[in-house]
DRENKOLMI-413852 format. One record per residue (C-alpha): residue in one letter; x, y, z. Coordinates in steps of 0.001 Angstrom, whole numbers, plus 500000, padded with zeros to 6 digits. Example, Ala and Ser with C-alpha at 12.3 -4.5 7.8 and 13.67 -1.06 7.14 Angstrom:
BEGIN
  r      xx      yy      zz
  a  512300  495500  507800
  s  513670  498940  507140
END
This chain:
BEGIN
  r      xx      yy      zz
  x  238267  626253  548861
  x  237054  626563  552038
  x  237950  624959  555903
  x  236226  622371  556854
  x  235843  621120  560967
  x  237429  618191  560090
  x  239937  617542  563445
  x  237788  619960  565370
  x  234494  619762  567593
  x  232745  622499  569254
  x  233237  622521  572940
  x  231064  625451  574221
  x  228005  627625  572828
  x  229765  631346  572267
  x  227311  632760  575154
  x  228232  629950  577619
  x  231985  631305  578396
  x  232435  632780  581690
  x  235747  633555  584194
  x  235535  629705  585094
  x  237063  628679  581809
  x  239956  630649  582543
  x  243436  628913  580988
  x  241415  626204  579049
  x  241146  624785  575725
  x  237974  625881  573933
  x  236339  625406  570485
  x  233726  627975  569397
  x  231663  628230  566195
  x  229275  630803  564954
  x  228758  634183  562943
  x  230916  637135  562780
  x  228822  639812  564564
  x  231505  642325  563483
  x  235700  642144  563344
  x  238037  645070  564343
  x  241615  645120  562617
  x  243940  647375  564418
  x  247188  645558  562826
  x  248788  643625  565126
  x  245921  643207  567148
  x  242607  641857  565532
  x  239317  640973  567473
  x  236371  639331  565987
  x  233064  639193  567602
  x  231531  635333  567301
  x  227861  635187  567695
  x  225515  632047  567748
  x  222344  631707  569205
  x  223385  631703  572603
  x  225345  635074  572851
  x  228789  636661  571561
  x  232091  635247  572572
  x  235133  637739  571768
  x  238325  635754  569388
  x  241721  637787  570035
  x  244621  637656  567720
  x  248250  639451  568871
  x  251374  640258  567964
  x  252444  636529  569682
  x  249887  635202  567270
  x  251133  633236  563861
  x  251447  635608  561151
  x  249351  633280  558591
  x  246898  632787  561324
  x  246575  636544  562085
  x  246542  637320  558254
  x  243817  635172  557802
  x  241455  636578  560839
  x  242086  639730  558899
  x  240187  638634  555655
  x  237154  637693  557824
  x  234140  639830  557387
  x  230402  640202  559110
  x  228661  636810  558982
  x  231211  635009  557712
  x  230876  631551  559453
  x  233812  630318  561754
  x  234922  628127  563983
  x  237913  628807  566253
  x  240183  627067  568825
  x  241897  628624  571505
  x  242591  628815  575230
  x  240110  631266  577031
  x  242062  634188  579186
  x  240734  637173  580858
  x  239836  640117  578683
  x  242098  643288  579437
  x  239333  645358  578782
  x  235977  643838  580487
  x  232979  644416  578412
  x  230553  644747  581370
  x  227269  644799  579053
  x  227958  641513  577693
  x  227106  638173  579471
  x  230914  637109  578264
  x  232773  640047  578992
  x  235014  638885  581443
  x  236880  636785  579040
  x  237757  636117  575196
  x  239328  633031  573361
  x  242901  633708  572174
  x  242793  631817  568688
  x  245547  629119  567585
  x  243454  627663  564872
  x  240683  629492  562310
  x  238644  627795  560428
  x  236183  629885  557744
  x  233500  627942  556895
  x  231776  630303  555038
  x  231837  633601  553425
  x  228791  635734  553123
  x  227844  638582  551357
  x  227088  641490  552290
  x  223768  641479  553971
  x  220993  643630  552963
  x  220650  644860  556624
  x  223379  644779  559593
  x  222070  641926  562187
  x  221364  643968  565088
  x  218089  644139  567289
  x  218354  647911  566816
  x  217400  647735  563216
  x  215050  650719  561826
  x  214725  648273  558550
  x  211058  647702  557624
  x  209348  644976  558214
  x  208831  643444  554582
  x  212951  643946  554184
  x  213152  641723  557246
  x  210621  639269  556343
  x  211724  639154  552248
  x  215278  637753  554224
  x  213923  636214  557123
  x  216596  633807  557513
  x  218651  636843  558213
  x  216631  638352  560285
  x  215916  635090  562760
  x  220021  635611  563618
  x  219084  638320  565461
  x  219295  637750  569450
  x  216035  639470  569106
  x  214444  637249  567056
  x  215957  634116  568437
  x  214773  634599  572183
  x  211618  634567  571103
  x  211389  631697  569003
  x  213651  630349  572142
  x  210565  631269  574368
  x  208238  629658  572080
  x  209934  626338  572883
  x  210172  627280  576663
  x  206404  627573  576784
  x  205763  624507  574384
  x  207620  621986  576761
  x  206073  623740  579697
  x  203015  622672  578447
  x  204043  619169  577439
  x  205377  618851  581183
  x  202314  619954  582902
  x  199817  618480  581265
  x  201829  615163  580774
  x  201583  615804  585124
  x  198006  616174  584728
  x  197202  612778  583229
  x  196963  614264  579596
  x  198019  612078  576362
  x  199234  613769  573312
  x  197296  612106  569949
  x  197646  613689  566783
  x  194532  614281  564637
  x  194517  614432  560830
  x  195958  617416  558923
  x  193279  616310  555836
  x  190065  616066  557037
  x  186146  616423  555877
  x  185234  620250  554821
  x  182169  621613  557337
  x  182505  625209  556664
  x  180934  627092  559772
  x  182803  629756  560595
  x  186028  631177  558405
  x  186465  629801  554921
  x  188336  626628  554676
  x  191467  626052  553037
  x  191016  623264  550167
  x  193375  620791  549127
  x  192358  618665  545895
  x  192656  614815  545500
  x  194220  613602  543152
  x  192874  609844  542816
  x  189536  611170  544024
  x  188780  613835  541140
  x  186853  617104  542283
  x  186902  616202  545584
  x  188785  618014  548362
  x  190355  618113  551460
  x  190057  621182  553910
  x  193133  621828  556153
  x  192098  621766  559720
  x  190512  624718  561719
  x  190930  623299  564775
  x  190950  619353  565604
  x  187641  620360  567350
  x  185499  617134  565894
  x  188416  614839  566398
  x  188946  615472  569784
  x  185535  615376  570619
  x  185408  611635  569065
  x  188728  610946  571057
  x  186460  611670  574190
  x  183912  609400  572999
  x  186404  606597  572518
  x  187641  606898  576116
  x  190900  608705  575959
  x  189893  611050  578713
  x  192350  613615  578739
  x  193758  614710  575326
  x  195788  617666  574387
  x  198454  618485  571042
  x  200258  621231  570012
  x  197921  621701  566575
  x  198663  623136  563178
  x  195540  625284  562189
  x  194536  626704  559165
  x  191708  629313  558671
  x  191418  631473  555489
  x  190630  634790  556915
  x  191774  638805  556706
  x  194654  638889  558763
  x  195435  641354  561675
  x  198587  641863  563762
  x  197111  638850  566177
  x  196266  636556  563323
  x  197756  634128  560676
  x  195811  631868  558183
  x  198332  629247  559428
  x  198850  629270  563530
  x  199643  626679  566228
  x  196987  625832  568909
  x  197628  623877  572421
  x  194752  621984  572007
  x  192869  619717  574413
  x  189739  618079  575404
  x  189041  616250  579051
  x  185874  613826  579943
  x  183026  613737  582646
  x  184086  617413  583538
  x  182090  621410  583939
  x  183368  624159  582856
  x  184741  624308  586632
  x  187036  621629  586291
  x  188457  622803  582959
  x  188846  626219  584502
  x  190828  625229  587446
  x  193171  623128  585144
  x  193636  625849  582889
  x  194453  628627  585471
  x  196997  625546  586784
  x  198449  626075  583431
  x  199035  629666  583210
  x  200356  629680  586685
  x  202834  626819  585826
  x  204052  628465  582873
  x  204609  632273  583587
  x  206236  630824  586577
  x  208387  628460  584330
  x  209070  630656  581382
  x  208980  633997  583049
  x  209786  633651  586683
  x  206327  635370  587342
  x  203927  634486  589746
  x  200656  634519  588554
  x  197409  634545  591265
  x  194789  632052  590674
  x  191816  631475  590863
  x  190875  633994  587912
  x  188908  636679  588186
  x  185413  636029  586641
  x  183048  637910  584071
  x  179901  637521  582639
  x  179323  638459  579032
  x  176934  640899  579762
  x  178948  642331  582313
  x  182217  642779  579966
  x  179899  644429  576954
  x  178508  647327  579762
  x  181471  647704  581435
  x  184064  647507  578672
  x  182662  647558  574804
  x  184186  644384  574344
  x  183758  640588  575769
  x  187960  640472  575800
  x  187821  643119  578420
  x  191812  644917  579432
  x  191103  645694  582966
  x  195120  646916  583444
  x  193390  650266  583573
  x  189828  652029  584522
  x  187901  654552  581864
  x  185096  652079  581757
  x  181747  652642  579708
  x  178802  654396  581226
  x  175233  653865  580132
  x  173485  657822  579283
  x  170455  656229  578092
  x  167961  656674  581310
  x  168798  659717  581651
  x  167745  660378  577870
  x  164400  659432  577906
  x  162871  662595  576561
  x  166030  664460  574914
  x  165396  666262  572167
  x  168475  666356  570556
  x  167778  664224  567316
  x  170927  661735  567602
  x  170399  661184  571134
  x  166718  660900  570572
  x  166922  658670  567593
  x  169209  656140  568543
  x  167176  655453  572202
  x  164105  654803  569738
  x  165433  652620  567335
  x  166299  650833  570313
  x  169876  651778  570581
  x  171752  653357  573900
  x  174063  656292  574424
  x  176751  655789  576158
  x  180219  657590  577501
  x  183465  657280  578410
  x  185103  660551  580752
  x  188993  660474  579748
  x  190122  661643  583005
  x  192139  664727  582920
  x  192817  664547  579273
  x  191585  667847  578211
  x  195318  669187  577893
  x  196617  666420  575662
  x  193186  666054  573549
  x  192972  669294  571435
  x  189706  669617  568776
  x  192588  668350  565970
  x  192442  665341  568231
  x  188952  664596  568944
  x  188285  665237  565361
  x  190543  662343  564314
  x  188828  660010  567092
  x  185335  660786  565166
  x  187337  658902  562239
  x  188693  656404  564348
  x  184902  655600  565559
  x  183868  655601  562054
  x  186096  652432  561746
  x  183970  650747  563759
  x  180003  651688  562218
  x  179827  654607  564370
  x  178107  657784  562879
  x  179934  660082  564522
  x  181544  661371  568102
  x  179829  663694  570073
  x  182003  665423  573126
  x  182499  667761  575842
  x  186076  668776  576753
  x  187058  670770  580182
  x  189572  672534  580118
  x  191040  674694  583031
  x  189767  678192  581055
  x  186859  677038  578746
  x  184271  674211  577925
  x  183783  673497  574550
  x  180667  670717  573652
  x  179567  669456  570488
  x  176361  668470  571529
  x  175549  670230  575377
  x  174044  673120  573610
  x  170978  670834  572360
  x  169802  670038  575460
  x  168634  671188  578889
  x  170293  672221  581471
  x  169096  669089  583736
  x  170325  666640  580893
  x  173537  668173  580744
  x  174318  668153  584544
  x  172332  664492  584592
  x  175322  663356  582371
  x  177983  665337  583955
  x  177048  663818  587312
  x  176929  660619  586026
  x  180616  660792  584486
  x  181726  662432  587852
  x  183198  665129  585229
  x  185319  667326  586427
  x  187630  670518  585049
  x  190486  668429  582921
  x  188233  665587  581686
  x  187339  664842  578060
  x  183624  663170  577675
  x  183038  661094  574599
  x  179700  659946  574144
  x  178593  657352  570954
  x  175025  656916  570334
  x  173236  654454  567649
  x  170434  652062  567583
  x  172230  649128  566855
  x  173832  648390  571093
  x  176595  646235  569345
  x  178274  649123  566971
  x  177829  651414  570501
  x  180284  648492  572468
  x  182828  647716  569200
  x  183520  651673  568664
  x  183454  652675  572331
  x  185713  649780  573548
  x  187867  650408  570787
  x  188265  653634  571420
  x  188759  652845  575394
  x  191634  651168  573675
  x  193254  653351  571694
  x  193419  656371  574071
  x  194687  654110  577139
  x  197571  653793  574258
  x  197997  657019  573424
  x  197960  658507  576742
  x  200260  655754  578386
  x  197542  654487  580896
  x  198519  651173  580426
  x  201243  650088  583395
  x  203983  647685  581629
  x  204608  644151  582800
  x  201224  643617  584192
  x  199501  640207  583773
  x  195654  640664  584205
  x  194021  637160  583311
  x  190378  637052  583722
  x  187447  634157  582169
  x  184672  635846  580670
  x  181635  633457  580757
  x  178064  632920  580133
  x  177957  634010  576131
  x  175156  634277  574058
  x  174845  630865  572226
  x  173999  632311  568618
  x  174438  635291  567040
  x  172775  637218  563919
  x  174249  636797  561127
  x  172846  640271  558685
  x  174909  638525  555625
  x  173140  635284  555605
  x  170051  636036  557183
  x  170240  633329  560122
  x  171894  632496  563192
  x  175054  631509  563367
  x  177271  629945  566353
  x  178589  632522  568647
  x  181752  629847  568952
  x  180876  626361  567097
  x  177709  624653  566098
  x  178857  621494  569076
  x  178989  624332  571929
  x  176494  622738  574682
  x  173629  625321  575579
  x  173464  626828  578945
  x  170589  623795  580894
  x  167824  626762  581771
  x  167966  627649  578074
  x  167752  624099  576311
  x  163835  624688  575924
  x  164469  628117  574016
  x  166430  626458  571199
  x  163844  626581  568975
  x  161563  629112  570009
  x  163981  632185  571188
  x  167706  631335  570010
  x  168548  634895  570424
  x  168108  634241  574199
  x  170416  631558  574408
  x  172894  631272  576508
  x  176034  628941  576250
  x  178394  626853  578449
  x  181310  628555  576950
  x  184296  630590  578278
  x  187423  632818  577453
  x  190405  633248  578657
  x  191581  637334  578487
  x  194791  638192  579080
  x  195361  642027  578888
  x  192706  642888  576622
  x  193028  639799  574116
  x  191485  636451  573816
  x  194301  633767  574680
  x  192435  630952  574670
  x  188803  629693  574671
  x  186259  626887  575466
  x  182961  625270  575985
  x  181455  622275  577044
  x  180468  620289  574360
  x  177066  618359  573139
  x  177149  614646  574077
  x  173831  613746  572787
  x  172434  612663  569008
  x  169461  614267  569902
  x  170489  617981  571059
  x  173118  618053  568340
  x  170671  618118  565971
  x  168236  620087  567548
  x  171694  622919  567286
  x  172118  622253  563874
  x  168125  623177  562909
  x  168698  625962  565141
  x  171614  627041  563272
  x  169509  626344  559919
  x  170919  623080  558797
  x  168362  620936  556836
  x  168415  617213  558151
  x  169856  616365  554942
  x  172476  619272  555414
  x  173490  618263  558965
  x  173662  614700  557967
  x  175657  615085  554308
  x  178084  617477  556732
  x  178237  615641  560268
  x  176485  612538  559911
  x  179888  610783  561211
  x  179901  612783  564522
  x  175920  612318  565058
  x  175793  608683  564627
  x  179070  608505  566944
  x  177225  610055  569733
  x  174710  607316  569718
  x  177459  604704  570695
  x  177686  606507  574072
  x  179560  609991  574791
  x  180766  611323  577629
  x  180025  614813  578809
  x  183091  616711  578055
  x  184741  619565  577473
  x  188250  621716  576705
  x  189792  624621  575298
  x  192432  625498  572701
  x  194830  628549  573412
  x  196742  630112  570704
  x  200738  629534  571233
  x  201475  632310  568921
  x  199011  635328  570821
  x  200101  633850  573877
  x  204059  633941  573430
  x  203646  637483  571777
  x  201537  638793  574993
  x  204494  636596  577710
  x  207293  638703  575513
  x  205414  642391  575497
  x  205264  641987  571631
  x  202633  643749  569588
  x  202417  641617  566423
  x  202558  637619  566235
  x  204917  637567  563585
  x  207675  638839  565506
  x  207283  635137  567575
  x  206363  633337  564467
  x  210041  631585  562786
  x  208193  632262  559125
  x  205077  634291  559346
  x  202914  635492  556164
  x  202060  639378  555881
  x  198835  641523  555232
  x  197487  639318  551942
  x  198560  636082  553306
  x  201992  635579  551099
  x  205290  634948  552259
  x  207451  637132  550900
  x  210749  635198  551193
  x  209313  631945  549050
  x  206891  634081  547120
  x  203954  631903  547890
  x  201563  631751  547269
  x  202527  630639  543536
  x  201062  629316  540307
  x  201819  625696  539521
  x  202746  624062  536063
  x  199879  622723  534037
  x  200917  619031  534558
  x  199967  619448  537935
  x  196899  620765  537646
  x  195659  618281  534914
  x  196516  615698  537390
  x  194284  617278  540347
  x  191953  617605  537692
  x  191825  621433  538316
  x  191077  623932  535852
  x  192345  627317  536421
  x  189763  630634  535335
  x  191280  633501  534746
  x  189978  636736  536621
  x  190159  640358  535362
  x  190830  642563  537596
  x  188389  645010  538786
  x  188687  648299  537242
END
């Protein structure tokens, strides 16, 4: 049978002991990090979430009680009583080293097996071992400062924009399914046969009505649900800090926004972060950078080629400028040492990745030039370029070249990317925070052969460009913005539509029959004839933002219970089949798939 805490209470977290609690009385609980038995003399590392307190047994100690700290074993759970005294040998790498509790009374708890991995942060186990036994793996100090820091920034943002005049008002978790944008995740009725829920997206409707029904400022930390691939920054299930303010532009949702970030890196982090932020047009972050989340911790920007093209010959150069295309460059300065031909031929894969045909290139060295492509054209066009890229001896030019601008941007702005990586450009602790504005409203959707909503079909077009709705959507413009921090989106935002009338001139844009739009968003139409507000907000994602605060590369190592690559967990084993009682009662009927040869 096992202890129990009857008689005993804990006094004191087992990281909170320090030299002040010198000749008191202390109770500690927790989890054996480790115990060491040298006979008479037994010490037993106590671990919680707070730190590691040391408990000391002696020769002066009760035999029984000494005996028993013996038996103890790694995460068995304890609790121990004892008067604190000075450590005879100070452990100066741990917060509690100064002192240890010398035990009179030992309570086990517990016992535990032996775990599948040792609970350490330097653990070399993979990541489905750790996830498969993630309750394990969340004991690790690791672990639990970040889910720490995830509450640190979550009240931070309660306090501040509780300061700002902001109420918190949940929005429904079951709500109306308006697919337009990632696939919705269903949830069948049960007294309402065939129909369905959808799990929210974002509470971006609600909100919007909240505005309308004079709550003014609203914000909520929002569970979202979006059924798409996954990638290290994303999770079909993910919390937002949501909110919406009234009779605002996208100045005054800016300012409160960078009043935000400033509040909590200075909260959470102790870091002081400049404001206002810097500011970028769309336009500006696709020519500069390949990408409209530009990182601008580092240079090796794009450079256009494609003026200085205008009668090349060569036949890739030639055919992307008239399909209508660009070529375009990036000079990897003084790289020609650590990017051999074995490396530039796995970037032409890495390109590939992205629609790319191929990677054309000119590398430097201090001895040689070597050029996939220089030797097809003139000597003019090859200095034209040269000059251009201020190339020098030690530079590496890669140059991309298609008719289709956007596959140009994604593989060159990847690739800016990935070789900033590789070569270590990238300076650590740096917070670069800049808004990228002024996005195109729409864009073309190959798949289903019609525009489609750059952000969200309730994003309020740029004024100049309300009379091109109809007749040039692909010159749209919309009041929208992003917040980048280090190269990803954090969070994002638009002023919204306030009017019946230009919501539904959007949603014929967009291709919605009336009938569509009304079967789909009658609700929010008719509300905006009842008198809206002009408004707008943002959402920011909690889990990309704690993961870029703690230098993290992957969301699930801030997440308490993320899923992996195909959306499962792997400790539950969900997603799972379900008994047929249940699904007669949803009225669902199951079809059975065979699986593709």
């Amino acid at each position: 049978m096992m202890d129990t805490m009857q008689g005993l209470k804990r006094t004191k977290y087992c990281g909170e002991f320090t030299a002040e609690d010198i000749g008191r009385e202390a109770v500690a609980c927790g989890w054996v990090q480790r115990a060491r038995d040298k006979g008479m003399l037994v010490f037993i590392d106590l671990r919680d979430r707070t730190g590691i307190v040391q408990l000391a047994f002696d020769d002066r100690t009760d035999a029984e009680l000494r005996a028993k700290a013996q038996t103890v074993r790694s995460e068995f759970v304890l609790m121990a009583k004892g008067e604190v005294r000075r450590r005879e040998s100070v452990n100066p790498d741990l917060p509690t080293g100064e002192v240890e509790l010398y035990v009179s009374d030992l309570r086990i708890l517990a016992k535990a097996q032996t775990p599948p991995f040792e609970i350490t942060d330097k653990t070399n186990v993979k990541e489905e071992l750790r996830l498969k036994y993630r309750y394990l793996d969340l004991r690790r100090s690791e672990m639990q400062h970040a889910i720490l820091m995830r509450h640190k920034i979550v009240k931070a943002a309660h306090d501040y924009y509780d300061r700002n005049g902001f109420l918190e008002i949940e929005t429904p978790s079951l709500i109306k399914s308006t697919p337009e944008g990632a696939r919705d995740y269903l949830v069948p009725s049960r007294v309402h046969p065939g129909c369905f829920y959808a799990l929210p997206q974002s509470p971006q409707q609600y909100k919007q009505l909240l505005m309308l029904s004079g709550y003014d400022r609203y914000m909520q930390i929002a569970r979202c649900f979006r059924d798409e691939d996954l990638r290290a920054d994303r999770q079909p299930e993910f919390t937002q800090i949501d909110l919406e303010m009234s009779f605002v532009d996208e100045e005054d949702v800016m300012t409160v926004n960078e009043g935000f970030m400033a509040h909590v890196f200075k909260e959470v982090l102790g870091v002081e972060i400049p404001t206002p932020f810097l500011r970028m047009p769309y336009d500006e972050a696709m020519e500069r950078f390949g990408s409209d989340k530009p990182d601008t911790r580092f240079g090796m920007e794009l450079c256009d080629l494609s003026d200085l093209l205008g009668g090349c010959e060569f036949k890739v150069f030639k055919g992307a400028l008239e399909a209508g295309g660009s070529v375009r460059a990036l000079n990897v300065k003084g790289a020609a040492d650590h990017l051999s031909r074995k490396e530039i031929d796995k970037l032409v894969d890495f390109v590939k990745a992205y629609r790319a045909k191929g990677l054309a290139y000119t590398r430097l060295t201090a001895d040689a030039e070597t050029s996939s492509y220089e030797k097809f054209l003139t000597d003019a066009e090859k200095e034209a370029i040269r000059g251009r890229l201020g190339a020098e001896k030690g530079d590496v030019l890669l140059i991309v070249a298609d008719g289709n601008n956007q596959t140009v941007f994604d593989s060159l702005g990847a690739l800016r990317v990935e070789l900033a990586n590789r070569l270590g450009l990238i300076p650590e602790g740096k917070f670069n925070f800049l808004w990228v504005t002024d996005f195109p409203l729409f864009e073309y959707s190959e798949e289903e052969g019609r525009y489609v909503a750059k952000h969200h079909p309730f994003t309020h077009p740029a004024f100049e460009d309300l009379d091109k709705l109809e007749s040039d959507p692909g010159a749209c413009h919309a009041r929208a913005y992003d917040m980048v921090l280090n190269g990803c989106e954090v969070g994002g935002g638009s002023i919204r539509i306030n009017t019946p009338e230009l919501q539904e001139r959007m949603f014929e844009a967009l291709g919605f029959s009336e009938e569509s739009a009304r079967a789909k968003f009658g609700y929010l139409i008719d509300a905006f004839k009842y008198g809206a507000p002009p408004h707008g907000g943002m959402a920011y994602g909690l889990d990309r933002l704690v993961m870029l605060m703690l230098g993290k590369s992957s969301i699930r190592d801030v997440m308490a219970f993320p899923k992996v690559q195909n959306a499962s967990e792997l400790m539950t084993q969900c997603p799972a089949e379900v008994d047929e009682k249940s699904l007669r009662e949803l009225s669902i009927a199951v079809t059975a798939r065979e699986e593709a040869e």
